[in-house]
N, C-alpha and C positions, 0 to 999 in steps of 0.2 A: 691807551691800548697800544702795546707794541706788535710787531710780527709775530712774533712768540707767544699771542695767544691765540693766533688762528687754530694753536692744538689743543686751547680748552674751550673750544663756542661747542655747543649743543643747541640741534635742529631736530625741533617734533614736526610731525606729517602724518598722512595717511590715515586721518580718524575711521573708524567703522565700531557703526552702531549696531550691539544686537538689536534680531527683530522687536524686542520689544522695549527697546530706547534705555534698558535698565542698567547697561554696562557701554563703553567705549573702548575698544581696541585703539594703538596709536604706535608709533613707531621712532623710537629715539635715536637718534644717526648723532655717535660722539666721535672725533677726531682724536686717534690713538699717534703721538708727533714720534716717540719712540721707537714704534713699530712703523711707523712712517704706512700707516692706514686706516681705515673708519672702519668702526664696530658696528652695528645697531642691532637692537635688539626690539621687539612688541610685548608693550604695557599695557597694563588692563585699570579701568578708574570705574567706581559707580559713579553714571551720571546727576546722580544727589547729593554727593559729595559727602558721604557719611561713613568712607573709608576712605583713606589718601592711597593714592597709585601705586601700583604693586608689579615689580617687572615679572615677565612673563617666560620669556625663552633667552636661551642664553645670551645671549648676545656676543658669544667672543667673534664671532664672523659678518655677515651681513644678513639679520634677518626682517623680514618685513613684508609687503603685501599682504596684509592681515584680511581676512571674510569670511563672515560668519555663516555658516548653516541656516537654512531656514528654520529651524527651529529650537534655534540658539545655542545648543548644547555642545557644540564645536566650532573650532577656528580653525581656517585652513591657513598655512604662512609660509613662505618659501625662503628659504635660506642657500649660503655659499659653504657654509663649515665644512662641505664635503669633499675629498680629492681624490683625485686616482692616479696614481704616479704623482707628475708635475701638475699637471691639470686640476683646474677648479671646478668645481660640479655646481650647479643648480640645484636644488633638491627641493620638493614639495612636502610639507608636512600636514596633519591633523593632530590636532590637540583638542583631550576633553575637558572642557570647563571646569565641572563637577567634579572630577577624576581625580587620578592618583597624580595625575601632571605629564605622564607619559604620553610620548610623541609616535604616531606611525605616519613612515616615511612612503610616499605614495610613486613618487618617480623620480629618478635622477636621470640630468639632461645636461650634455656637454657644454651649453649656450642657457641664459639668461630668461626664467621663467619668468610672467606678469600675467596683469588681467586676470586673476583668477575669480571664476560665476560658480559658484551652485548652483547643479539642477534644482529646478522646484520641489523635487521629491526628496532632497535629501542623497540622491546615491551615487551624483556624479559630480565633478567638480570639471569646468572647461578654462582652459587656459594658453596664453598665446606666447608662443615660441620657436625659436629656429630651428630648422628641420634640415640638418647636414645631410651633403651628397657625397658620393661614391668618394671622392676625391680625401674626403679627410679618414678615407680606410687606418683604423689604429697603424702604427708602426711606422705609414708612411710621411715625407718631411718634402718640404718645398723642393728642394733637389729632385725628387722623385716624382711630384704629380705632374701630371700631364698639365697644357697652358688651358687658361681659362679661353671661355670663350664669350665674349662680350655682344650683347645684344641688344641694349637697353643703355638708356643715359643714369640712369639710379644704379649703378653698379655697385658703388662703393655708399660707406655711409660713416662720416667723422666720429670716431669714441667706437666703431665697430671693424673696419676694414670691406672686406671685399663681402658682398652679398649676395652676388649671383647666383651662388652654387649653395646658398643658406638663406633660404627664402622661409619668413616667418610662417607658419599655419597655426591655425586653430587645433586644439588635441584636447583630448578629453581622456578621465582616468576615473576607476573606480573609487569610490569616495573611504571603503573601509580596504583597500589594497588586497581585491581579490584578486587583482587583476592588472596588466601592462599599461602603460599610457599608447594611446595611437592620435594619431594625426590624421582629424577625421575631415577637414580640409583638402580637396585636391585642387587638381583643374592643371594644364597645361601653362597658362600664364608664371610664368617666373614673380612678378610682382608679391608683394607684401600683405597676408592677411592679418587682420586685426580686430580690438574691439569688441569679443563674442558678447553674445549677450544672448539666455537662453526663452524660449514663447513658454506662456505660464502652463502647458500641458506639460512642457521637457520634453519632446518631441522634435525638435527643431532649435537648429542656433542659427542665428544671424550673427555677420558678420562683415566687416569691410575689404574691400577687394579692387585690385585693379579690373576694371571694367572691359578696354579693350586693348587690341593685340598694339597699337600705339602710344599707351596710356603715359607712358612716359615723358611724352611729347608736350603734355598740357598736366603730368600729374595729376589727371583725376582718378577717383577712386568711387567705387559705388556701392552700396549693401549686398548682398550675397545670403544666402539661407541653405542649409542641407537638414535633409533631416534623418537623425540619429536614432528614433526609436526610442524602443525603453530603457535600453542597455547602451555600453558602446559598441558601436562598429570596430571589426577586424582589421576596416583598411580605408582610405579614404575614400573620399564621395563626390561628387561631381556637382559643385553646388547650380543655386538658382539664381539669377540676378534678379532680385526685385527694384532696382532705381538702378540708374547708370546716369551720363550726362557732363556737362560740363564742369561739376564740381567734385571738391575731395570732403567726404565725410569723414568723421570722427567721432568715439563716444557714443557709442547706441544702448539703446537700453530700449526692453519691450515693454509694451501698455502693460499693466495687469490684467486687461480684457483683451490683450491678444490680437487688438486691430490695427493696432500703431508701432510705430517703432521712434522714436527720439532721436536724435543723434545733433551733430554741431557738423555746418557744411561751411566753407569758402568759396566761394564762388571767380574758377580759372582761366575762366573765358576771359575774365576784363583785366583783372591788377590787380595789387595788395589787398583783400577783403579783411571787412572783419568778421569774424565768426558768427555767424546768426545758428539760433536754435533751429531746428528744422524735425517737422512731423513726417512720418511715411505712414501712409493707410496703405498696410500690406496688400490687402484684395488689387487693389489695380495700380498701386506705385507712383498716384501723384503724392506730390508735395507740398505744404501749409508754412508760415515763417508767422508762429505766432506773438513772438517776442521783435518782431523788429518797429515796432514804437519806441524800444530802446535805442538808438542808432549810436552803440557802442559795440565792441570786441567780446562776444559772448564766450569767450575761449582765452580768461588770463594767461600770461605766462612770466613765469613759471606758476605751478600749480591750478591748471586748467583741472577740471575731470567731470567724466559726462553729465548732462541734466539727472535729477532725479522726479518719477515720478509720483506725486503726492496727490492721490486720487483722482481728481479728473484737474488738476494743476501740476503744472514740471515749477522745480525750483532750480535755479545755475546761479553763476557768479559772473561778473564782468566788472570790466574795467572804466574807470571812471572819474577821467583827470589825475591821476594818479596815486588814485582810491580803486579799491577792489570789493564791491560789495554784492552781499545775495539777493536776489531777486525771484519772484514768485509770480508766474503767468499761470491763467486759462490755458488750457492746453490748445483749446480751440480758438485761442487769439480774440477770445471774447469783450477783454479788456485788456488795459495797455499792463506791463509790468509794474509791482508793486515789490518795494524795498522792505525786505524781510531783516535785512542785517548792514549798515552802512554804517554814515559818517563819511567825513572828507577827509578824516588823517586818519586811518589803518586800512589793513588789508586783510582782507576774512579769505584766505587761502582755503587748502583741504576742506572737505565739508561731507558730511553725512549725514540724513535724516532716517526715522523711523518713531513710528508711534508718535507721533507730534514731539518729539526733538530733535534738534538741530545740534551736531557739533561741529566742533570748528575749529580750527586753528585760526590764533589774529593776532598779526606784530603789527608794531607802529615805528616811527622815527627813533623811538628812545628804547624799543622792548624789545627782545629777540622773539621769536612766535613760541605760543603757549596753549594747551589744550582749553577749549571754552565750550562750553552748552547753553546753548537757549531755549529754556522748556516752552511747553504749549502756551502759558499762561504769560510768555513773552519776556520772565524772569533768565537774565545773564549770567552765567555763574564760572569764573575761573579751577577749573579742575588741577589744573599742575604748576607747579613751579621750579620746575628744574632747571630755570636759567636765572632764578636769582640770588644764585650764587657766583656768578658772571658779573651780575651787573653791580653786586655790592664791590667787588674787587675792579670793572671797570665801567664806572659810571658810564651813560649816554652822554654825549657832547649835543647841547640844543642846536634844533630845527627852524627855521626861519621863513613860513611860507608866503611866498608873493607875489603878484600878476602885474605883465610887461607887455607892453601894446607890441602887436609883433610889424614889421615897417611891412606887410605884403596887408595879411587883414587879421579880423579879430584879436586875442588876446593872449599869450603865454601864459602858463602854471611854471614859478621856477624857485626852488629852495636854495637855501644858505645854511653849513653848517661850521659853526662858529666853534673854536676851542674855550671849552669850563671857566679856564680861568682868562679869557680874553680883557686883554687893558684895550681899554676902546680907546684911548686917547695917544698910542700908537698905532703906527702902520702895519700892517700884514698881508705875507705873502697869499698869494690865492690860486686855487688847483680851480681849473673849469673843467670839469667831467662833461664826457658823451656816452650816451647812452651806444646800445649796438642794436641792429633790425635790420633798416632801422624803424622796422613797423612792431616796436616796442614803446615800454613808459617806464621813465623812475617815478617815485613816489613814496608814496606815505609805508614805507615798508625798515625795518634796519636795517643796515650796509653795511657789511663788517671795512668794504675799500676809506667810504669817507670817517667814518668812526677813527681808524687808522690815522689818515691823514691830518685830522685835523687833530688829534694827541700827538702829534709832531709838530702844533702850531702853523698848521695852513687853515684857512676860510676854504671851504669847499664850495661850490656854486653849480648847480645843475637845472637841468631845463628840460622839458619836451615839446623840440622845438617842432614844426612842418613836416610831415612823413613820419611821426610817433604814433602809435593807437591810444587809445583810451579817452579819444575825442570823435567825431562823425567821420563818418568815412572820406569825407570830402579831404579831410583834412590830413589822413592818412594819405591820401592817390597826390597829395599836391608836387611831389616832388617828381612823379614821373617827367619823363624825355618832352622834351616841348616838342619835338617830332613823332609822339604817339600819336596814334591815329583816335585812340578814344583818350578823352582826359587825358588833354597834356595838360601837364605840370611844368614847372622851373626847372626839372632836371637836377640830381645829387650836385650836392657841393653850390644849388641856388639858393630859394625860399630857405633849407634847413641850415646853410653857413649864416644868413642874412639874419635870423631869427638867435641862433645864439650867442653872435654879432650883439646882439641888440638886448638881450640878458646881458650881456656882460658889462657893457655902457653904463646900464639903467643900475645895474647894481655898485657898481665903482661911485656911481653920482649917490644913492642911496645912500651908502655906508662908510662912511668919510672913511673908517678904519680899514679900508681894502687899496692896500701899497698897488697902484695900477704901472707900477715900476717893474714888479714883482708875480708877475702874472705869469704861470704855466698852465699847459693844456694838453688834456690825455682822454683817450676813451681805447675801447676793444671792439675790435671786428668792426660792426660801419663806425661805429665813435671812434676807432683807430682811421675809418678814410678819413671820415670828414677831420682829425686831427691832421693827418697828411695834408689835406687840401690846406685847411685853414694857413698851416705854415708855407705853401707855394702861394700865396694869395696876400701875406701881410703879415710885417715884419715885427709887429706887436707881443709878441709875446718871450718871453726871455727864454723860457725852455720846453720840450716837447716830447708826454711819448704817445708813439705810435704802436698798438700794442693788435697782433694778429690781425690784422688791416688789407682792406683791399686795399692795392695802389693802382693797380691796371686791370681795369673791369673788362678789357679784354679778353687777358689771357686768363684770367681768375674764372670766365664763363666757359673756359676749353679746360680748367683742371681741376676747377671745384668737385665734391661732391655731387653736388646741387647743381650741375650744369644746366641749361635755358633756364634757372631764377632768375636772370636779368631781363632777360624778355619779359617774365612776369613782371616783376618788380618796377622798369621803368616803361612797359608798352612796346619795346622795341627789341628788335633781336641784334644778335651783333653782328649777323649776314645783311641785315638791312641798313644797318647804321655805324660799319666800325670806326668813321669818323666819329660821329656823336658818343661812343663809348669811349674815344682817345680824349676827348673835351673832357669829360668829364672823371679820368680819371690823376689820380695827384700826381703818378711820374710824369707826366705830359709836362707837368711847370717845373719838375725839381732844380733845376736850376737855379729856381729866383728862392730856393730854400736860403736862409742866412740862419734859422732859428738853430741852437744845441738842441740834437733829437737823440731819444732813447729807443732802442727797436726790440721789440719782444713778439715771440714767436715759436710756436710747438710744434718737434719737426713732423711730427705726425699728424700736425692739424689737415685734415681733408676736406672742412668748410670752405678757408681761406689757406690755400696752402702754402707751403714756406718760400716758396718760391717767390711770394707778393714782400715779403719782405727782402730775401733775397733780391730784388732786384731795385729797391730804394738804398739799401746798403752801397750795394756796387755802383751807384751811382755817385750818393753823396760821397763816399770814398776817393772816386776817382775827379768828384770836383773838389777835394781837398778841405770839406765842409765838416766841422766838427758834428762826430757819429760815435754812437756808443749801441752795439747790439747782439744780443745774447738768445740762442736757439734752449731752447728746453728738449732734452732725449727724450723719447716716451710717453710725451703727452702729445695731446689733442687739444682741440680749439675749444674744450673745456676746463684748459688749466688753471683758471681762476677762481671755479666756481667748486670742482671735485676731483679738479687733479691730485696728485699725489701730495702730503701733505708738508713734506718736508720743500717740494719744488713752490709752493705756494707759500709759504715764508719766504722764502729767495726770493720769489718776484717781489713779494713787499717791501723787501730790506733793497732791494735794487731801485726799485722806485723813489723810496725815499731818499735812499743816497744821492741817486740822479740830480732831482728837486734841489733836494738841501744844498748842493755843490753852484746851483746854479742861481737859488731864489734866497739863501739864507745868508747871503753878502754882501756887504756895502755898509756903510753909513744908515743905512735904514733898517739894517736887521739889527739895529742897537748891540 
């Protein structure tokens, strides 16, 4: 695999099942390298596989969010194909199944439609989107608006910009376009609503909401409910809080009986949670955690999305050692979760049920993800194959899975991916990847970064080391501040340096064919600190990149987006502890840097912002430290995953030259 095929991988998502399990909606996202942009379009498959997949809407723009009518006979799908002047539009469509094919467009909206619910009846369609203020009046231009005015630590938000004055609501539209869309969401709170989900009269939406007038403080977020009537309302509504409290919910969905509501909660009172499923009994607003006998992250990521309900059982997905699999509870926590869809090497992403099937999306080590169904009678059935055409032009490079006693306690999950034609009986160079969170996991999923690397002749090596999910929580919180007041931890750059430390050992002794001469090490975002760290800390390794990385957890908690995550994340604030933020952040040591580092960095990343690389730059520079570092225009602190497509080759071709110049020399690189 070279960089140059980043522009022909193909990504399916977004299964939806009509109500009567007969057909599957899905969503095919291709990289266009020419146009330097992604296309996608929504496919339509029987799920008995008795007609192969038929694309659905054009796809020259971005179409997708595919959901079905309650009573099958349309699809609602939102697309970008629209413009006005310069300006991109959002647009909402309906398509009839049966029909001529013909599309009617429901509402166009300056900012990015999602979440789209069908009323139960059929008439309305609710959906969550940014609701611009005075300020973006047509005609006028930054020079001209008046200054914002900041009130909240969530102002801004990475891959979006400024939010304050574009606060998401709930809005609801008629379903055959007799009618306007409105933003039937109010309330004074500037905060973010999300999540609709409508009670099965259609009377009412529930929804998530900042809770109180500080919410910012601790980011919680609570359910909310307005209710709407038969029709839509003219103008917004003043909702109801049914839960508030210390946690941020996500992903709701109403009972079919109208007494409960589902959703996924973290809990912000303490530190890094994992996602537990969590019941609302609307009449009085406690709250059930029927699924925590799983003591895993009920909320993968990427591709989390709400529980669904399957009569009087919810079915979700969680993470598990580096495995993504479905699970099926009592709603009432009557019994402990049962594995509907696993295995220890793949990952059952997107998912939808109805009528007793399951579909799904599920990549592994070697596959790219592919639409799949699991009917009632527990029969798997592959519906598409649109990536094997991919994979006949660039095979998988094998997967090597293996466990490493970790030197604090229990035991590491940690892979090796080896190149095809590897001569075992030479040495080779080896890439140790970091994941980023760092209350994330790698795992049994394909990678377009190691697939890459290792068709360039590197041994990839990765781990989830101390502070990852997809194990107990305990084992997520280990890395907090040892001066937390609850659950202290080792503090970044402890337990999670010690443990990849310790993967990398175990695997050099393992695998005679890994050149320990020859070793570089990279990750993004926390896998970029702890890369920072790892090279202030020891001289082991021959080259380094640091790629969108905190360096100084200080000032990264005064610019980030996400401002007080660190509080969260290690128990401590950085009014309480700026000493113990300067420990543990990687410019603190740059000095004792000797390792060649690569710096990579989007000027517009608002997670980790450029400024954190800017300031390991100007350092190593001025200690006269071999440094190589390149700012990307335009992007965000998601340029690796969807950035623009042409910048996303560049960063590959740059990494590998990096590497190559530094690992591919000597007497050992034959």
């Amino acid at each position: 695999m070279l960089p140059s095929d980043l522009g022909h991988l193909i990504d399916l998502g977004q299964p939806a099942l009509s109500p009567d399990g007969s057909l599957v909606a899905f969503v095919v996202r291709r990289t266009d390298l020419d146009a330097n942009r992604y296309r996608s379009a929504v496919w339509l498959a029987p799920t008995d596989g008795s007609r192969p997949p038929r694309q659905l809407t054009a796809g020259t723009e971005g179409d997708g969010n595919p959901a079905w009518s309650p009573d099958g006979s349309r699809l609602a799908f939102t697309s970008s194909r629209e413009k006005q002047g310069d300006e991109q539009r959002s647009t909402l469509h309906v398509l009839a199944i049966d029909g001529p094919g013909e599309t009617v467009t429901l509402t166009s909206q300056p900012e990015g439609l999602a979440e789209l619910r069908w009323s139960p009846d059929g008439t309305r369609i609710a959906f969550s989107c940014r609701q611009r203020g005075e300020r973006y009046a047509a005609g006028d231009d930054d020079a001209s608006r008046p200054p914002r005015k900041i009130t909240h630590l969530l102002n801004r938000l990475n891959g979006e910009g400024f939010i304050t004055d574009r606060p998401n609501r709930i809005w609801a539209v008629p379903a055959d376009g007799s009618g306007p869309a409105v933003a039937v969401s109010g309330g004074d709170n500037p905060g973010d609503h999300a999540s609709p989900t409508w009670s099965p009269d259609g009377t009412r939406l529930a929804f998530t909401a900042s809770s109180e007038p500080d919410w910012d403080l601790d980011l919680r977020t609570g359910v909310h409910a307005v209710t709407v009537g038969e029709g839509v309302p003219e103008e917004a509504l003043v909702p109801e809080r049914l839960v508030g409290g210390p946690i941020g919910w996500t992903g709701l969905a109403w009972s079919p009986d109208g007494t409960r509501i589902v959703g996924l909660t973290e809990d912000l009172a303490v530190s890094v949670s994992n996602y537990r499923v969590a019941v609302l009994q609307v009449a009085d607003g406690s709250v059930t955690y029927p699924a925590d006998a799983l003591d895993r992250s009920h909320a993968p990521y990427p591709g989390a999305r709400p529980p669904v309900w399957d009569d009087e059982h919810l079915v979700f997905n969680a993470e598990d050692r580096g495995a993504v699999k479905l699970f099926r509870v009592p709603a009432d926590g009557a019994a402990a979760p049962e594995i509907v869809l696993g295995g220890a090497e793949r990952t059952v992403a997107g998912f939808d049920l109805a009528a007793g099937v399951v579909a799904y999306t599920s990549t592994t080590t070697d596959r790219l993800a592919e639409v799949h169904v699991l009917d009632a009678d527990g029969t798997e059935r592959r519906l598409t194959t649109l990536t094997d055409g991919f994979h006949r032009r660039r095979p998988a490079h094998p997967t090597e899975r293996f466990t490493v006693a970790s030197p604090s306690e229990g035991d590491l999950d940690a892979w090796l991916v080896t190149p095809a034609d590897l001569d075992r009986s030479k040495p080779h160079p080896v890439l140790l990847s970091i994941h980023g969170g760092p209350f994330t996991q790698y795992g049994e999923r394909w990678f377009d970064e190691f697939q890459l690397w290792a068709s360039a002749g590197y041994c990839v090596l990765f781990t989830n080391p101390h502070g990852s999910s997809g194990r107990e929580q305990a084992f997520g919180r280990a890395i907090r501040s040892p001066f937390s007041a609850v659950e202290p931890g080792s503090g970044w750059g402890g337990q999670d340096a010690d443990d990849v430390l310790a993967v990398l050992d175990h695997a050099l002794g393992a695998f005679p064919f890994l050149d320990a001469d020859r070793v570089g090490v990279l990750g993004g975002s926390y896998g970029g600190y702890l890369t920072s760290w790892l090279v202030g800390h020891t001289d082991r390794f021959a080259a380094a990149c640091s790629e969108r990385a905190v360096n100084n957890l200080l000032t990264c908690e005064w610019s980030s987006d996400a401002a007080g995550l660190f509080r969260w994340q290690l128990g401590l604030s950085h009014l309480e502890g700026p000493e113990e933020y300067l420990r543990m952040s990687p410019i603190t040591y740059v000095e004792q840097i000797t390792t060649p580092m690569l710096l990579l960095h989007s000027e517009e990343d608002l997670r980790c912002p450029v400024e954190q690389a800017d300031q390991l730059w100007v350092a190593l520079r001025m200690l006269g430290r071999e440094v190589e570092y390149h700012r990307f225009p335009g992007e965000s602190h998601e340029l690796s995953r969807s950035g623009s497509p042409k910048h996303r080759v560049q960063r590959a071709q740059l990494i590998l030259d990096f590497f190559d110049r530094h690992l591919k020399v000597g007497p050992a690189a034959g």
